[in-house]
C-alpha positions in Angstrom: -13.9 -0.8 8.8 -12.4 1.4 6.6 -11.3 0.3 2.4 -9.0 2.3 0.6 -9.8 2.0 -3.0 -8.0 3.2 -5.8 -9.4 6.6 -7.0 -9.0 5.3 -10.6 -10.4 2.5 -10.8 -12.0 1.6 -7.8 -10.0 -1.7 -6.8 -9.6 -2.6 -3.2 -6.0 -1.5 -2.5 -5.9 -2.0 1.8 -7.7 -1.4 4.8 -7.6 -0.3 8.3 -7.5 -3.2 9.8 -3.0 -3.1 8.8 -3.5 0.3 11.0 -2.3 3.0 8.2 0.4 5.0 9.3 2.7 7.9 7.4 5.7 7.6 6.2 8.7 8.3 8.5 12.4 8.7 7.6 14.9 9.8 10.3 12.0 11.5 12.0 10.7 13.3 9.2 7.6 12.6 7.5 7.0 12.1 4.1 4.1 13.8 3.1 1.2 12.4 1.0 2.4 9.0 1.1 0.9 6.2 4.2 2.4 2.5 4.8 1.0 -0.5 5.8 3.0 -3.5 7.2 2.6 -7.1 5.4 3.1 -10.3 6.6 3.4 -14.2 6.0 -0.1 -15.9 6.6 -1.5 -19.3 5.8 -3.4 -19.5 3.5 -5.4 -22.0 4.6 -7.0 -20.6 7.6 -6.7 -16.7 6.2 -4.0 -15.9 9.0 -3.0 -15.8 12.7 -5.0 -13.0 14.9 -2.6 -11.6 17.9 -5.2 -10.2 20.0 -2.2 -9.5 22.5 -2.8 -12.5 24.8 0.5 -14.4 24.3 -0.6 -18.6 24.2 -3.1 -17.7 27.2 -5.7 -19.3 25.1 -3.7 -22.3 23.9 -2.2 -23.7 20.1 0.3 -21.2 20.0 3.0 -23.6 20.2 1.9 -25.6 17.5 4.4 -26.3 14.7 3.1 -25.0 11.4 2.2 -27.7 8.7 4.5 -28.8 6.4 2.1 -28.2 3.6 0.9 -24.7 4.7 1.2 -22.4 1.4 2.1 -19.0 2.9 1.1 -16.1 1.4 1.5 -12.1 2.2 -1.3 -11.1 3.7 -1.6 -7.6 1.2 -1.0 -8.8 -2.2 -2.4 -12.6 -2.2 -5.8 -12.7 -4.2 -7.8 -14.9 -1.6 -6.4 -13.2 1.9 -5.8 -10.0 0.4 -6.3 -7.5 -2.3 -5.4 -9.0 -4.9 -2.0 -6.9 -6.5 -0.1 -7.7 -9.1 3.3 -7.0 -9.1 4.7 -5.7 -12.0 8.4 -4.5 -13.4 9.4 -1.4 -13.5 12.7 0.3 -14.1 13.6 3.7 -12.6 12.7 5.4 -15.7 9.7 4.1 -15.7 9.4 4.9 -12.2 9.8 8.5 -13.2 7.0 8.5 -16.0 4.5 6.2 -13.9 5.0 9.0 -11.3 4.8 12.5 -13.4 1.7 11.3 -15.3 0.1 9.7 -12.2 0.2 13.0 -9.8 -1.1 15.2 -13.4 -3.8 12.9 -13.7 -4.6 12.8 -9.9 -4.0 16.1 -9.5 -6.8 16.9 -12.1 -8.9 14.2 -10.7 -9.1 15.4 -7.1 -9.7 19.0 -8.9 -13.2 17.4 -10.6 -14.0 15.6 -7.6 -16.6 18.2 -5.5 -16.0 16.3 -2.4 -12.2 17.3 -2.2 -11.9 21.1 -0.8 -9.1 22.9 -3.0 -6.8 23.1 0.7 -6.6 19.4 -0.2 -5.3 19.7 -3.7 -2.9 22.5 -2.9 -1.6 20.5 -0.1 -1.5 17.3 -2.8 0.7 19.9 -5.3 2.9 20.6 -2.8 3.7 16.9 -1.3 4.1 15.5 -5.1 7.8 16.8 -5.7 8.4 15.6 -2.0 7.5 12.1 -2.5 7.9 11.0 -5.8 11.6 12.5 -4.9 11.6 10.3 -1.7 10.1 6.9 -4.1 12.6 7.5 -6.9 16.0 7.6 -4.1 14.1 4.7 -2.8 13.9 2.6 -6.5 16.3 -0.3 -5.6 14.2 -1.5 -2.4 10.9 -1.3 -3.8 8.6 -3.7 -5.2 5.8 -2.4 -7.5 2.0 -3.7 -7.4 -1.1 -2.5 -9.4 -4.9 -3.2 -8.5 -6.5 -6.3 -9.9 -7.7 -4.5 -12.9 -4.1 -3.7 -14.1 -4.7 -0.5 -15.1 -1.6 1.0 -15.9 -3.3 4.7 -14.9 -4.3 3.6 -11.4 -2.7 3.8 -8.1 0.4 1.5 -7.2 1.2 -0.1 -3.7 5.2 0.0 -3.1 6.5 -2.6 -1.3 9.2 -1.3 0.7 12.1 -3.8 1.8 13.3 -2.1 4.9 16.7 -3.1 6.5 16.5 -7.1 7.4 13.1 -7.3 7.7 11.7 -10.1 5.0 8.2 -8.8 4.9 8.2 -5.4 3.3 5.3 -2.2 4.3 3.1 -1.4 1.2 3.4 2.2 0.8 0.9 4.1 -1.0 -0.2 7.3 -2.3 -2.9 8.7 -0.1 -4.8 10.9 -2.1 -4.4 8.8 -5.0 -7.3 6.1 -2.4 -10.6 6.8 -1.5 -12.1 5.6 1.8 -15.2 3.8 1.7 -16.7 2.4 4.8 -18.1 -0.8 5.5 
């Protein structure tokens, strides 16, 4: 298993197991950021497991408790990782951003396990998707690790169309993979 920590601070941000994926808009990808997708879990038993099966193995017809707190399965602190959403206007938005991809982009400069290919292709992607987040502003949600570090990476939860549980969008070079 694969967890993507932020490269500031080192806070669990997500992991494989939401199956990472780039970001698409009519066809085109948006380079340097990945999504996730979220969903409503109980947080009592940690979740539901589809293993693709349908109710072949029984209990999936059974009505869900009355009492069952549900929670999203990336932010909540005991199923997940722990984010905490914070506000943030567009302007903000803006500064959070410009600072952010300076700071990383000196970052992944210092760091001798990132070849310079990767930083160019970082420098170049930066205009594209901070452009792509700021047109995005009004359907986004805004999370920072656990640590609250206003310098660290951000998740972006991204309210797409009808669908009630948003994809967490992040930054990639902003996480660092760490295996398990």
């Amino acid at each position: 298993m694969i967890i993507y920590k932020c490269r500031f601070t080192g806070d669990e941000m997500c992991s494989d197991a939401f199956k990472p994926r780039p970001v698409v808009e009519d066809g085109e990808e948006i380079p340097g950021l990945m999504q996730i997708d979220s969903m409503k879990v109980n947080k009592d038993t940690g979740g539901s497991v589809d293993i693709g099966c349908g109710n072949e193995f029984g209990g999936g017809d059974e009505d869900l408790d009355d009492g069952a707190e549900l929670v999203n399965n990336v932010i909540d602190e005991t199923v997940g990782f722990n984010l905490q959403e914070v506000p943030m206007g567009k302007k903000d938005l803006k500064e959070y951003l410009g600072g952010y991809c300076k700071a990383l982009r000196q970052k992944l400069k210092d760091d001798d396990s990132v070849a310079g290919p990767d930083v160019k292709k970082f420098t170049q992607s930066a205009p594209v998707f901070c452009k792509w987040l700021l047109s995005k502003y009004s359907e986004l949600q805004f999370y920072t690790t656990q640590s609250m570090d206003p310098d660290g990476s951000m998740a972006f939860a991204y309210y797409e169309g009808a669908n009630v549980n948003p994809s967490f969008i992040y930054i990639q070079m902003g996480l660092i993979e760490e295996r398990c």
